[in-house]
DRENDO-1510 file (C-alpha; in Angstrom, 1 decimal, always signed):
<recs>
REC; n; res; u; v; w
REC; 1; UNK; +94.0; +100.2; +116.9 .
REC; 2; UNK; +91.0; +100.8; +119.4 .
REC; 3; UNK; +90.3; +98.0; +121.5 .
REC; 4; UNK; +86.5; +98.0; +120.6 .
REC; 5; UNK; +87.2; +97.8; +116.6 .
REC; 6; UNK; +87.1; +94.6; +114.9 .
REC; 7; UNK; +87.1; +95.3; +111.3 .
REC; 8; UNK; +89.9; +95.5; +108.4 .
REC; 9; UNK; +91.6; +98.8; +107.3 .
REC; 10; UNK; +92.1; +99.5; +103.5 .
REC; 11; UNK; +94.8; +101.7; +102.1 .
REC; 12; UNK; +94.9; +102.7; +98.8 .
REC; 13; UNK; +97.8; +102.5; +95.7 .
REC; 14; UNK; +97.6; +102.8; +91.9 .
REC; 15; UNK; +99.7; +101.2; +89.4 .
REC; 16; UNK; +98.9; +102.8; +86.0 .
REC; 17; UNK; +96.6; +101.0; +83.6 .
REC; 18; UNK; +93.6; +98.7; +84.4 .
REC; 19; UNK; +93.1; +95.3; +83.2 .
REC; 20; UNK; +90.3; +92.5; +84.1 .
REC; 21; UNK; +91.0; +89.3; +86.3 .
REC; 22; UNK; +90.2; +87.2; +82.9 .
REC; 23; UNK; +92.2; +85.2; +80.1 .
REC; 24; UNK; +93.5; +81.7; +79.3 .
REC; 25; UNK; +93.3; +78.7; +82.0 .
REC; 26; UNK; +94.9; +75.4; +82.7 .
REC; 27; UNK; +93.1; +72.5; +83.3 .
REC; 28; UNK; +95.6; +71.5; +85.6 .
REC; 29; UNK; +96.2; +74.8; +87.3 .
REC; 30; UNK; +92.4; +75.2; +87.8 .
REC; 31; UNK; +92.5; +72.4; +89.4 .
REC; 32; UNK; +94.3; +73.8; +92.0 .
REC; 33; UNK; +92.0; +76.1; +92.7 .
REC; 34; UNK; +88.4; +76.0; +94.6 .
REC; 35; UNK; +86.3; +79.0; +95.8 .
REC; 36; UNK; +83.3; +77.8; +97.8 .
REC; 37; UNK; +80.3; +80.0; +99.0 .
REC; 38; UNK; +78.1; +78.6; +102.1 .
REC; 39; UNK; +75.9; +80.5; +104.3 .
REC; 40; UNK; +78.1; +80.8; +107.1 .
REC; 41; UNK; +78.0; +84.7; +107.9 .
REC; 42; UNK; +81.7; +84.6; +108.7 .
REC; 43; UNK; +82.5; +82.5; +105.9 .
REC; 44; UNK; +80.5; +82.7; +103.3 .
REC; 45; UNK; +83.8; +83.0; +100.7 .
REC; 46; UNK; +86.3; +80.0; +101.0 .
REC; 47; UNK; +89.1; +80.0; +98.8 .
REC; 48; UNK; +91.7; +77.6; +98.6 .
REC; 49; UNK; +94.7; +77.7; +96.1 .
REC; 50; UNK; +97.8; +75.5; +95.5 .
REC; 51; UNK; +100.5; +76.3; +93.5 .
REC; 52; UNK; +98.2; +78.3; +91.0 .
REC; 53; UNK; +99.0; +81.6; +88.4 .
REC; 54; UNK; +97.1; +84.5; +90.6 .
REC; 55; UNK; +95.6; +85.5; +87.6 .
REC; 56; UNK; +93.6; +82.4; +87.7 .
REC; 57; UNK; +93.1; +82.8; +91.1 .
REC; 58; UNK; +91.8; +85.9; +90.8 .
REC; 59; UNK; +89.6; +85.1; +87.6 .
REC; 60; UNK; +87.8; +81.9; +89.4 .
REC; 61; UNK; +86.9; +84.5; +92.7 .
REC; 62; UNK; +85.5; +86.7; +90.2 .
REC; 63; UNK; +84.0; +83.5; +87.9 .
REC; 64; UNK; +82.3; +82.5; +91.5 .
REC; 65; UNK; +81.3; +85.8; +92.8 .
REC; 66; UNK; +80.1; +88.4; +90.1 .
REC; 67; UNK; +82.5; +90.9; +91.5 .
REC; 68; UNK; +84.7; +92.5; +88.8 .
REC; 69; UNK; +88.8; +92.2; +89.9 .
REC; 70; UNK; +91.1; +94.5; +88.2 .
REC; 71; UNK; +94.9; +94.6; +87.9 .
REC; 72; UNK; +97.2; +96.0; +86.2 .
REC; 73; UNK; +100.4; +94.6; +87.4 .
REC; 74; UNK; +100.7; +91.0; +88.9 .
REC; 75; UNK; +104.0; +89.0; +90.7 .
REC; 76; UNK; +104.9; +85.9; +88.8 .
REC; 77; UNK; +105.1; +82.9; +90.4 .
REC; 78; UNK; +102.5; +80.4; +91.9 .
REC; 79; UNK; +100.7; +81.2; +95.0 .
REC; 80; UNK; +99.2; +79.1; +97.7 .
REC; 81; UNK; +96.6; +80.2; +100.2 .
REC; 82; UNK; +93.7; +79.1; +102.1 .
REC; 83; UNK; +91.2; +82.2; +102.9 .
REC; 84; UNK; +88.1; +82.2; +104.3 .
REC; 85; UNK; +86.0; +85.3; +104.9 .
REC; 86; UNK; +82.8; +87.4; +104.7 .
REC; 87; UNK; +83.0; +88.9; +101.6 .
REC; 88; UNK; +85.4; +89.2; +98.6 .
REC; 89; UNK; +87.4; +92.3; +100.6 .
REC; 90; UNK; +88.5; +89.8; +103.3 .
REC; 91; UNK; +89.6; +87.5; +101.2 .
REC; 92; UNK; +91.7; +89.4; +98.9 .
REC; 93; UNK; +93.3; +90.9; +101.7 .
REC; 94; UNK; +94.1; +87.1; +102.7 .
REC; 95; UNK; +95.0; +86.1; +99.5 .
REC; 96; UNK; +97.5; +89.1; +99.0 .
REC; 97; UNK; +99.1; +89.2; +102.1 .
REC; 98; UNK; +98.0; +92.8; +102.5 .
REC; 99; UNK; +101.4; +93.5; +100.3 .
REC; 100; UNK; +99.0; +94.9; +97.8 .
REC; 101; UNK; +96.2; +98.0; +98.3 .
REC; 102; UNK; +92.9; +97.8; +97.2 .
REC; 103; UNK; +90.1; +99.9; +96.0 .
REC; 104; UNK; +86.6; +98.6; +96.1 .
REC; 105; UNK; +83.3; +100.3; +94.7 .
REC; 106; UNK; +80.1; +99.0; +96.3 .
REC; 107; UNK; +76.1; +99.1; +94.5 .
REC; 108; UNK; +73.8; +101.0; +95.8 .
REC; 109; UNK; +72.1; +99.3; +98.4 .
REC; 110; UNK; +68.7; +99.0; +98.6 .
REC; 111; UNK; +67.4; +96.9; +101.4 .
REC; 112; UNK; +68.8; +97.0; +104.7 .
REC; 113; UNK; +70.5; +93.5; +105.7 .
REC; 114; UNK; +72.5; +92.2; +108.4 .
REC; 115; UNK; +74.7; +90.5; +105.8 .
REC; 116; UNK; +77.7; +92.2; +105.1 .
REC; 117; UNK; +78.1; +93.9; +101.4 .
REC; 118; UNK; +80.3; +92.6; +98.6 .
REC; 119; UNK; +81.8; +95.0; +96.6 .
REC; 120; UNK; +80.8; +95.2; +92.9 .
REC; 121; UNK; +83.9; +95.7; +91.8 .
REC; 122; UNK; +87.7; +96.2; +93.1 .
REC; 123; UNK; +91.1; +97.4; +91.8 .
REC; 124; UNK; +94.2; +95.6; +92.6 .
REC; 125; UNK; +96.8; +98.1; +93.1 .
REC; 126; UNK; +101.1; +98.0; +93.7 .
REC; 127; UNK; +101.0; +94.2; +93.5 .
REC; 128; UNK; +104.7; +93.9; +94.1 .
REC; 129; UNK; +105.6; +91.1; +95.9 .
REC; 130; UNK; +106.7; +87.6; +95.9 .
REC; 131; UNK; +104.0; +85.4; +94.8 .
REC; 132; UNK; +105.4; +82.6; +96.0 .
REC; 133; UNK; +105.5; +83.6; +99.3 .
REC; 134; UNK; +101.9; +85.5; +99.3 .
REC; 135; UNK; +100.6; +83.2; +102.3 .
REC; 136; UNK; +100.8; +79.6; +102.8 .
REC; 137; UNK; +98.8; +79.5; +105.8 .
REC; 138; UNK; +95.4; +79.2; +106.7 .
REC; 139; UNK; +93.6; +83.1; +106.9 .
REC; 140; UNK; +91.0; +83.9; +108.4 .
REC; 141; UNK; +89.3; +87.2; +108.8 .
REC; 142; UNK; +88.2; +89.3; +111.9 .
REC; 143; UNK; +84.7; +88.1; +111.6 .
REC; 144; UNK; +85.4; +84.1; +110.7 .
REC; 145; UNK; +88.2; +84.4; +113.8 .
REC; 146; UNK; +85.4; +85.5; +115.9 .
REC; 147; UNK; +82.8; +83.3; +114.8 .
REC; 148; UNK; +85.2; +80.2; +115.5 .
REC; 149; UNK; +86.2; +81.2; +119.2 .
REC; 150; UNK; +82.7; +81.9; +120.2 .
REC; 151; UNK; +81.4; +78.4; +118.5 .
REC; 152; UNK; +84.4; +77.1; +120.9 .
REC; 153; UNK; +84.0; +79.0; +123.9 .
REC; 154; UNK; +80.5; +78.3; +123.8 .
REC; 155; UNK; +80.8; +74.5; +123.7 .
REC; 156; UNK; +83.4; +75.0; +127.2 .
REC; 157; UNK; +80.2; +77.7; +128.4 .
REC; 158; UNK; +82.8; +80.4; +128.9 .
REC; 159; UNK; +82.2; +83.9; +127.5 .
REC; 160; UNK; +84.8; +85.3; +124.5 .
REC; 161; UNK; +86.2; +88.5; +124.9 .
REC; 162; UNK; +88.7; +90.9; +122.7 .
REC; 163; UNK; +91.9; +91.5; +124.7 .
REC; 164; UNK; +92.4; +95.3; +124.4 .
REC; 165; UNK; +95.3; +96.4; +122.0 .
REC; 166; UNK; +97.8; +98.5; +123.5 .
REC; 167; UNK; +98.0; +102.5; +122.1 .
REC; 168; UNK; +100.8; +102.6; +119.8 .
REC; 169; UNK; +100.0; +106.2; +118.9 .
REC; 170; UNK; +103.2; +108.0; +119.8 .
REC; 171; UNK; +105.6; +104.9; +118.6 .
REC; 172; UNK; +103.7; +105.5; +115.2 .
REC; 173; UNK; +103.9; +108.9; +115.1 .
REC; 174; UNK; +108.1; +108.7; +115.5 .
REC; 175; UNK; +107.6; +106.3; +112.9 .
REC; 176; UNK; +106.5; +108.4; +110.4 .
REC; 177; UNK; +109.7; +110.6; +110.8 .
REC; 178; UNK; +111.9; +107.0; +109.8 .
REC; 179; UNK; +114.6; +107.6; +107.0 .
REC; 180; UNK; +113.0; +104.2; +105.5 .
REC; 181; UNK; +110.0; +105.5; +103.0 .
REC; 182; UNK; +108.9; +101.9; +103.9 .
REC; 183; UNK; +108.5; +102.6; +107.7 .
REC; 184; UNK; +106.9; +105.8; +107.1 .
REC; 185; UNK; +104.3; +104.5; +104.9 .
REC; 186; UNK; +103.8; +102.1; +107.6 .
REC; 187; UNK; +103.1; +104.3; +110.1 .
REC; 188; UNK; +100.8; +107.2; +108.6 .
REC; 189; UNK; +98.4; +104.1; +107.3 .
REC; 190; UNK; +98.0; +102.9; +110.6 .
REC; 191; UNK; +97.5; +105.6; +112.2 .
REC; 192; UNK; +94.8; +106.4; +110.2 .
REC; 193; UNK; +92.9; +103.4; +112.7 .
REC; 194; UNK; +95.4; +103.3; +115.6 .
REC; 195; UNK; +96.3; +106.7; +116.4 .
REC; 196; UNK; +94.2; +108.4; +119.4 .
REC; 197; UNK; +91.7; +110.6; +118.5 .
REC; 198; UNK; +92.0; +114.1; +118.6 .
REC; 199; UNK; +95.3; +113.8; +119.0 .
REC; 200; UNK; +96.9; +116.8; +117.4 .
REC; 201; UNK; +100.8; +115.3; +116.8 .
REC; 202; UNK; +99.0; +112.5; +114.9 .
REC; 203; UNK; +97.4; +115.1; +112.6 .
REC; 204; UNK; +100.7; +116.7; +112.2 .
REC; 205; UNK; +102.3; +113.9; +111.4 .
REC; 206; UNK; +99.6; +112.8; +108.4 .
REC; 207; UNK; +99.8; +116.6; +107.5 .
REC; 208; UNK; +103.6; +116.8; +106.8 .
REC; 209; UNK; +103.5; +113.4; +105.1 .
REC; 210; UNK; +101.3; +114.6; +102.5 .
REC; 211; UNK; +104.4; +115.9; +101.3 .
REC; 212; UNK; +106.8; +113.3; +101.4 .
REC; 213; UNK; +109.0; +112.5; +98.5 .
REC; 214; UNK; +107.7; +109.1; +98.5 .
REC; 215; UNK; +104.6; +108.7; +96.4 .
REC; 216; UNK; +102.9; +106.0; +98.6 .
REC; 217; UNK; +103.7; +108.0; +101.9 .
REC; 218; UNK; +101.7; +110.7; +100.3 .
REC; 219; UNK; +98.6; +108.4; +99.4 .
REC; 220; UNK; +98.7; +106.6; +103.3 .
REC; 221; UNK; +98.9; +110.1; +104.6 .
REC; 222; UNK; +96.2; +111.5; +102.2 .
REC; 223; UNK; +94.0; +108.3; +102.7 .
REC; 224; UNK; +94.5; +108.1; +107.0 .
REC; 225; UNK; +93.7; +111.7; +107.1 .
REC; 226; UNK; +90.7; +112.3; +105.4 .
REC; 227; UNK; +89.3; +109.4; +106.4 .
REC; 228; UNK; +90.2; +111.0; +110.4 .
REC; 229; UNK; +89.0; +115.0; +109.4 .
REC; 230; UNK; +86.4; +113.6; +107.0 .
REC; 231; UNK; +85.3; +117.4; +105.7 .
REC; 232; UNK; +88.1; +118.8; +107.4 .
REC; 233; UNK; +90.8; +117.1; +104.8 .
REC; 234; UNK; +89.0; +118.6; +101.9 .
REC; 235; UNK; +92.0; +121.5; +101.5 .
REC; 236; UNK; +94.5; +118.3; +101.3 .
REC; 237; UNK; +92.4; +116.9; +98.7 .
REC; 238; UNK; +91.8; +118.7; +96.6 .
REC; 239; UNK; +95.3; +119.9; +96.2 .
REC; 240; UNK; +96.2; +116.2; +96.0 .
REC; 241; UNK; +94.6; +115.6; +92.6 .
REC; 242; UNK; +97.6; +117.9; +91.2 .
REC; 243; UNK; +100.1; +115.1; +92.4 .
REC; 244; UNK; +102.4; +114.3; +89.7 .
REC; 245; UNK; +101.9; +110.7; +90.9 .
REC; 246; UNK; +98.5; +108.9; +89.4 .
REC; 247; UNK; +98.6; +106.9; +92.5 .
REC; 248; UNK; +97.4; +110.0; +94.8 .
REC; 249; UNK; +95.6; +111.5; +91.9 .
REC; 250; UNK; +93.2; +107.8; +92.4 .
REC; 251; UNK; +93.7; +108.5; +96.2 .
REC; 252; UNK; +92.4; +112.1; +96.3 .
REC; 253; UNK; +89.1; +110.9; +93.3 .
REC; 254; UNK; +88.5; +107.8; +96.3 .
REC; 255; UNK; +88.6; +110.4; +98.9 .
REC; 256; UNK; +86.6; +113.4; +96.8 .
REC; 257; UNK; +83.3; +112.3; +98.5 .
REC; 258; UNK; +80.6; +114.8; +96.8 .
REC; 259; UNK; +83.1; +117.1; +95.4 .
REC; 260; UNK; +81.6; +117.3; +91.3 .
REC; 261; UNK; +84.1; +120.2; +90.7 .
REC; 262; UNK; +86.5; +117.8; +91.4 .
REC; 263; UNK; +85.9; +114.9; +90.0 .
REC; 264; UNK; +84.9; +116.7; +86.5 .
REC; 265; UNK; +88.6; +118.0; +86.7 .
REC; 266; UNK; +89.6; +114.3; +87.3 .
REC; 267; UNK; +87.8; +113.5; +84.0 .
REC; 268; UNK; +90.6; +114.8; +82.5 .
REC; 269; UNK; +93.3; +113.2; +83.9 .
REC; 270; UNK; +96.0; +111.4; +81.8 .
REC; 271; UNK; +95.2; +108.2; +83.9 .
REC; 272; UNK; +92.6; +106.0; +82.6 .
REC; 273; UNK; +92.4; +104.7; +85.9 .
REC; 274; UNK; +91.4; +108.1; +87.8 .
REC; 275; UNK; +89.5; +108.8; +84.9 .
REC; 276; UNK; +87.5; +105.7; +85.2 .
REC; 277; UNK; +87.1; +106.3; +88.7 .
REC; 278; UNK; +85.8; +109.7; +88.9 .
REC; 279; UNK; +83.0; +108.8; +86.1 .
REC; 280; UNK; +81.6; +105.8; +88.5 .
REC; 281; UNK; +81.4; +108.5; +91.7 .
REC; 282; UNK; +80.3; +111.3; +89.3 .
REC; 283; UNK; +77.3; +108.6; +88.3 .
REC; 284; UNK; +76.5; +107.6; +91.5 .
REC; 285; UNK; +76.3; +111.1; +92.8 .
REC; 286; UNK; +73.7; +112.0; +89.8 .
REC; 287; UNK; +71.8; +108.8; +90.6 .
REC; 288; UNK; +71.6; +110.0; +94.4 .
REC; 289; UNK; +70.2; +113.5; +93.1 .
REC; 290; UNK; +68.1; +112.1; +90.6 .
REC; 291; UNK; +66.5; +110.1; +93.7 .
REC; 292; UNK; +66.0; +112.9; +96.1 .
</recs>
């Protein structure tokens, strides 16, 4: 990953169907459960759970935040995590291990703020993992790491700086030719952040993943290479949303930018889930016209 880049990379899934983060609680198990807000820029979203359902992890976050969570498939089992973060993104990335891919959909913002956005809602995608072992240790994101050092650094008057990471780009790029789907899907998502830029065997490499035999391959190639070409992935796109996998359909709709032919074909889809998704970026693209 560049040296000078702080932030958190998403990737994107889709297990079909959609549900809410709602239902039936224990008094017990929501005991177990506390989600704090403060003021703290790198903290304003503590979470701590102890042997809880993540359902009713997930439903307090949501309770406590306003932002809509949905799932459609969940690990059993109790989890137990501490997260603290800026915003809901962080923390569900704490809270799942980053064994899950999310898709988040943020309001139209207004007023310009240093504060850093929460999403409005997200979608919890190819949960498949062990709950119990989702992460018992204190997380903190990027930001709240930073935040902590500094307030510690500062108190010993000595200046805090990010050691440089070294460039993994060619080790990720034989990566991506592994035999293990796992590996490969490994690789073509972090290059998407990690790999040089302008490099033309990392663009090769995201290229002939797109038509991998393993569906989430295809969606980290699809996702890491449009978000590297921005209108130069369009091609890759829009042949995307033909995938017989719903996960890349949802891929290609997140990655459609202002493409209306597009998403009105995605309207169609035999995926609620795309369908859904394609009607909220159709909406917000009217809204922007509407305004101009």
């Amino acid at each position: 990953m560049n040296s000078t880049k702080t932030w958190i990379t998403c990737l994107f899934l889709l297990i079909p169907g959609l549900l809410s983060a709602a239902g039936n609680t224990n008094g017990q198990e929501e005991q177990n459960i506390r989600v704090i807000m403060t003021e703290d820029a790198g903290a304003k979203l503590q979470l701590e759970a102890r042997q809880a359902p993540l359902a009713q992890v997930l439903n307090r976050i949501s309770n406590q935040t306003g932002v809509r969570i949905n799932y459609s498939v969940l690990p059993e089992g109790l989890v137990t995590a501490t997260c603290v973060g800026p915003t809901v993104k962080q923390v569900l990335e704490c809270l799942l291990a980053r064994k899950a891919d999310l898709i988040f959909r943020y309001a139209s913002q207004t007023a310009k703020t240093d504060s850093p956005r929460q999403p409005a809602e997200a979608w919890i995608l190819g949960a498949k993992f062990d709950a119990n072992r989702t992460n018992p240790e204190t997380c903190l994101s990027t930001e709240a790491q930073q935040q902590t050092m500094l307030k510690m650094n500062e108190a010993k008057t000595h200046a805090f700086q990010i050691e440089p990471e070294p460039d993994k780009t060619d080790e990720l790029v034989k990566m991506a030719k592994s035999k293990n789907p796992a590996e490969r899907a490994e690789a073509v998502g972090r290059l998407m952040a990690a790999g040089r830029k302008g490099d033309a065997s990392v663009k090769e490499a995201l290229e002939t993943a797109l038509t991998d035999e393993d569906a989430t391959v295809r969606v980290r190639a699809l996702t890491s290479l449009s978000y590297r070409e921005g209108a130069g992935a369009a091609a890759a796109v829009r042949e995307a949303i033909h995938d017989k996998d719903e996960r890349v359909r949802l891929t290609a709709v997140d990655r459609a930018g202002d493409d209306a032919a597009l998403l009105q074909q995605a309207l169609t889809d035999e995926a609620e889930m795309v369908r859904k998704l394609a009607a909220i970026k159709l909406e917000s693209i009217s809204k922007t016209n509407v305004s101009q």
